[in-house]
C-alpha positions as CSV (number, residue, x, y, z in Angstrom):
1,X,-24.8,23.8,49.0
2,X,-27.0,26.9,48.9
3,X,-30.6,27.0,47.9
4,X,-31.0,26.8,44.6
5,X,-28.8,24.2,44.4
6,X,-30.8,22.3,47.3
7,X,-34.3,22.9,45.1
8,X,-33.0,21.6,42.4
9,X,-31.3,18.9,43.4
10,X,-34.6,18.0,45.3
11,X,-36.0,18.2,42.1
12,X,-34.3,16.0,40.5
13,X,-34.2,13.1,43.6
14,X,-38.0,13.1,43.3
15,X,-38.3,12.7,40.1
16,X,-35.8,9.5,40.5
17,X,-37.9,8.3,43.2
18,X,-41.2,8.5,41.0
19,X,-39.6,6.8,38.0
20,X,-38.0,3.7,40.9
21,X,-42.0,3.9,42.3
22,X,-43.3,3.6,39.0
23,X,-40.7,0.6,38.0
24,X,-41.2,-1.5,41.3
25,X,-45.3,-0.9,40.7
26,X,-44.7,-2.2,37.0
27,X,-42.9,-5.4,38.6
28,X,-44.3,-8.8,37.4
29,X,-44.3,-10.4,41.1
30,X,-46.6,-6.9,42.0
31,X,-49.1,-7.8,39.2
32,X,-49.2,-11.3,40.6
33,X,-49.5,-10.3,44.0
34,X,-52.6,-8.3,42.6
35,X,-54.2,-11.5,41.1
36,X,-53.8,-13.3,44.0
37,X,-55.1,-10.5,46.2
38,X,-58.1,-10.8,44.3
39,X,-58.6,-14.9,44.0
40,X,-58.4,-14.7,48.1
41,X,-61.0,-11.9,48.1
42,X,-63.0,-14.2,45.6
43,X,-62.8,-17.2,47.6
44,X,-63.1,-15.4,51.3
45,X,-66.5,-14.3,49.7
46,X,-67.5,-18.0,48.5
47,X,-66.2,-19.6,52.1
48,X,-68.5,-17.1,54.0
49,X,-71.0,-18.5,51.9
50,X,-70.3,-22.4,52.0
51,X,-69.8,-21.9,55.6
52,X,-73.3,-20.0,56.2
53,X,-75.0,-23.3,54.1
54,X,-73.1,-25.7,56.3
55,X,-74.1,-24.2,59.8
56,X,-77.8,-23.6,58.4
57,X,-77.7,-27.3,57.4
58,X,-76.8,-28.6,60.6
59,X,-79.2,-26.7,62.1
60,X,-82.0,-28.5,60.0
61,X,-80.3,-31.7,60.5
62,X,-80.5,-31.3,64.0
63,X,-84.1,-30.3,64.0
64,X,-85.4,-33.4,61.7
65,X,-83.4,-35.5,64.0
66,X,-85.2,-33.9,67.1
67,X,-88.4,-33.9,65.2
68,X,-87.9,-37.8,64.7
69,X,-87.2,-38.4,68.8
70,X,-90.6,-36.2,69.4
71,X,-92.7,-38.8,67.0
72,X,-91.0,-41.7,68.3
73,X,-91.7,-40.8,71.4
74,X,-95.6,-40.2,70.0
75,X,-95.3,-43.7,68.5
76,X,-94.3,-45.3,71.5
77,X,-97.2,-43.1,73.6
78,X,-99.8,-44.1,71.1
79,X,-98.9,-48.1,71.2
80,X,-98.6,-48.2,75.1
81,X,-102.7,-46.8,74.9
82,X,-103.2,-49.3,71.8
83,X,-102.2,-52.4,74.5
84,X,-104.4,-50.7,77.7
85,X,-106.8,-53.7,78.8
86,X,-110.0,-51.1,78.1
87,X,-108.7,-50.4,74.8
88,X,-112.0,-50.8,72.4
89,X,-112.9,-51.5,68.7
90,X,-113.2,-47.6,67.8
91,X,-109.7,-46.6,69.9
92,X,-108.1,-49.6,67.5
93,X,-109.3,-47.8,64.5
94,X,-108.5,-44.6,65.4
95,X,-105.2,-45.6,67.2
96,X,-104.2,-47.5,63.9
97,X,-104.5,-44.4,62.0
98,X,-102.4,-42.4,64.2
99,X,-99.9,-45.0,64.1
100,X,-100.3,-44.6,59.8
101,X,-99.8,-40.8,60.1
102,X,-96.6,-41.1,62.3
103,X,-94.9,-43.3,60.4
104,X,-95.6,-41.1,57.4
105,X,-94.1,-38.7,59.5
106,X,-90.7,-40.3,60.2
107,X,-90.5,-41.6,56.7
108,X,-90.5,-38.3,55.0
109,X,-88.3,-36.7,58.0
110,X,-86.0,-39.8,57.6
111,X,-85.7,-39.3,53.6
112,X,-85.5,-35.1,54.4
113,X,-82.9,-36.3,56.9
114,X,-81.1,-38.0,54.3
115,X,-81.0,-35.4,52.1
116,X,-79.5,-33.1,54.4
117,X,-77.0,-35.2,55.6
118,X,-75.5,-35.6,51.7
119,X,-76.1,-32.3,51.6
120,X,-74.0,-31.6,54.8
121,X,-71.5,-33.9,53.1
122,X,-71.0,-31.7,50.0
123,X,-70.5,-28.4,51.7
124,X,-68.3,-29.8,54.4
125,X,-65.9,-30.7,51.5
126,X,-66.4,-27.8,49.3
127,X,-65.4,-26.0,52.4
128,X,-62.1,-27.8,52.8
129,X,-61.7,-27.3,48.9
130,X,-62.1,-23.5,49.6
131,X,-59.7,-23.4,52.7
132,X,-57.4,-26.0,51.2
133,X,-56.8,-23.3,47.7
134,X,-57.0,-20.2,50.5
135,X,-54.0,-21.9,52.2
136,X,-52.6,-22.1,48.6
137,X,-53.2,-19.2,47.7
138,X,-51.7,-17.6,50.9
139,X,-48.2,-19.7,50.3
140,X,-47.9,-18.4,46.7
141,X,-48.3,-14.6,47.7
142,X,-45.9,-15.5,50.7
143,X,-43.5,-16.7,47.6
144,X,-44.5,-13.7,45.6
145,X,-43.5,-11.5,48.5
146,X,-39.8,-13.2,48.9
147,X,-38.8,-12.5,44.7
148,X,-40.5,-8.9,44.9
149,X,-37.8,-8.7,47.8
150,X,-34.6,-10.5,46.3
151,X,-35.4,-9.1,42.7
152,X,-36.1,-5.2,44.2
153,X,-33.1,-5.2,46.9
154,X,-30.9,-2.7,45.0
155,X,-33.6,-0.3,43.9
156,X,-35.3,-0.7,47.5
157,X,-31.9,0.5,48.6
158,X,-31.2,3.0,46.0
159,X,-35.0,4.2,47.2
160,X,-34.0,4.7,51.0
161,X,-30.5,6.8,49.7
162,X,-32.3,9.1,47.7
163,X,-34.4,9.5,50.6
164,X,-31.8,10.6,53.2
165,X,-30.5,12.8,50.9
166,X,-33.8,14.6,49.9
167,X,-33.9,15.3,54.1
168,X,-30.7,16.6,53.7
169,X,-32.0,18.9,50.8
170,X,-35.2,20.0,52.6
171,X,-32.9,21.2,55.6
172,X,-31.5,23.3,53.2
173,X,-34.6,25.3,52.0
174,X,-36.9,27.5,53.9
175,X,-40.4,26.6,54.6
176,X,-42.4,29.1,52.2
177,X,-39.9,27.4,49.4
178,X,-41.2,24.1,50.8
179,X,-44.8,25.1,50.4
180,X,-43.9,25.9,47.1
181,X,-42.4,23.6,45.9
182,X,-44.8,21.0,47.4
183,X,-47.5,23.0,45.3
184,X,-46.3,22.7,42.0
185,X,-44.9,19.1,42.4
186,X,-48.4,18.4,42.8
187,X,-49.9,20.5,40.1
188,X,-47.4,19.5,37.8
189,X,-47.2,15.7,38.2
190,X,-43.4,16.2,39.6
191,X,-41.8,18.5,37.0
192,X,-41.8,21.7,39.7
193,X,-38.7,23.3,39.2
194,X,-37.3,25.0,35.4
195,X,-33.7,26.7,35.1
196,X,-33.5,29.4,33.0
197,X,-31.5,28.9,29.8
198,X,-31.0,32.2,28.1
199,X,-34.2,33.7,28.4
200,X,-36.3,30.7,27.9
201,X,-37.5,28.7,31.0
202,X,-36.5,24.5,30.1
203,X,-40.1,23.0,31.0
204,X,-42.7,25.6,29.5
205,X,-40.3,27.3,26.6
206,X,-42.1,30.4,27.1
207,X,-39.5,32.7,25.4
208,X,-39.8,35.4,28.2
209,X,-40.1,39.4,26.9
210,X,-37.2,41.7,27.4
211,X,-39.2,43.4,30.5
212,X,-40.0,40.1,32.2
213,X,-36.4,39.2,31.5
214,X,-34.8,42.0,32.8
215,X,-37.0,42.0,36.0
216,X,-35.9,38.0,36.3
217,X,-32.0,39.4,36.3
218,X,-32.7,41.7,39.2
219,X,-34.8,38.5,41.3
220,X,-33.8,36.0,43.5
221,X,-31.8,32.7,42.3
222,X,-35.1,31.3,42.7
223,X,-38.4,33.0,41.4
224,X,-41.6,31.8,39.7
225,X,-42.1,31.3,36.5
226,X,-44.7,34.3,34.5
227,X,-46.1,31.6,32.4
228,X,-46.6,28.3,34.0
229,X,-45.5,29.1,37.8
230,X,-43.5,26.9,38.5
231,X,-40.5,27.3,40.4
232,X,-37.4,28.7,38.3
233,X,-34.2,29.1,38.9
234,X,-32.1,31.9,36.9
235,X,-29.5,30.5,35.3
236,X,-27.7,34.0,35.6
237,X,-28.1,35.0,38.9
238,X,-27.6,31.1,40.1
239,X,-24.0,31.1,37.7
């Protein structure tokens, strides 16, 4: 196989392998995959949050059930000086309204307490909701996955021939043909390479003027084209 032959051949093989890239991207199980992709991210952010709650509301539970011990502790402090034997009239008043405050104290920490703890309750199972449908969520894209597979297996394959061959077709070409080549693939979304049919290029049908013409003859198999530059190949120097 000579050159021109390799180019355009190459040509052709990546323009297969865009149209198979473009079908497997345009697959339903790819689309669902997306969805998916997205609920997890979705629910990852809502777990960070419902797990943040949780540990910030065990904290707090923790410190009204601490808070409680200290004023127990108080309670117990203030009724061992309530029963000293010197204890007088004006310590009784005063000790009876400490006794009021603290009990105040634990009652509103007790119904605080209780609050929490329901609250505590409700995150700790909107957090297994969350992991429960991540889980889910996780088994259905693992399902996804397994069709893409089994429904994609012949153009996977037909993917990974075309790409052996285009190595094949690269060793064939020279580097600067390559570069060039690589160029206008790019600049032209794929369509890089034009034959020459007569004197009109296949791509850009640019009817070409008797001097370009002529000076086209005399080139290489493969040029450039004088209107759109892409690579073309003569049809009468390549015949």
């Amino acid at each position: 196989m000579n050159d021109y032959e390799a180019l355009l051949r190459l040509q052709d093989i990546d323009l297969e392998l865009m149209r198979l890239s473009k079908t497997l991207k345009a697959m339903p199980q790819q689309k669902k995959i997306a969805a998916i992709d997205a609920a997890k991210h979705k629910v990852a952010g809502e777990l960070t949050k419902i797990v943040g709650q949780r540990k910030d509301t065990e904290m707090e539970i923790a410190d009204c059930e601490q808070e409680h011990e200290h004023l127990m502790q108080k309670t117990d402090e203030v009724r061992a000086t309530a029963q000293a034997p010197d204890a007088d009239y004006r310590q009784a008043s005063n000790i009876e309204a400490q006794l009021t405050h603290l009990a105040k104290k634990m009652e509103k920490i007790g119904f605080e307490h209780g609050q929490k703890v329901e609250a505590l309750k409700r995150l700790g199972k909107a957090e297994s909701n969350a992991r429960g449908l991540e889980a889910k969520l996780d088994e259905e894209r693992a399902a996804q996955e397994e069709a893409f597979k089994r429904d994609t297996a012949d153009l996977m394959a037909r993917a990974r021939s075309l790409n052996e061959e285009r190595k094949q077709m690269l060793a064939a070409l020279d580097d600067d043909t390559i570069r060039r080549y690589d160029a206008a693939f790019k600049r032209f979304g794929g369509l890089a390479v034009e034959r020459l049919q007569g004197n009109v290029p296949s791509i850009c049908r640019v009817k070409l003027q008797p001097s370009l013409f002529s000076d086209l003859k005399k080139a290489d198999a493969i040029t450039e084209c004088p209107y759109c530059h892409r690579l073309l190949v003569t049809q009468e120097v390549a015949d």
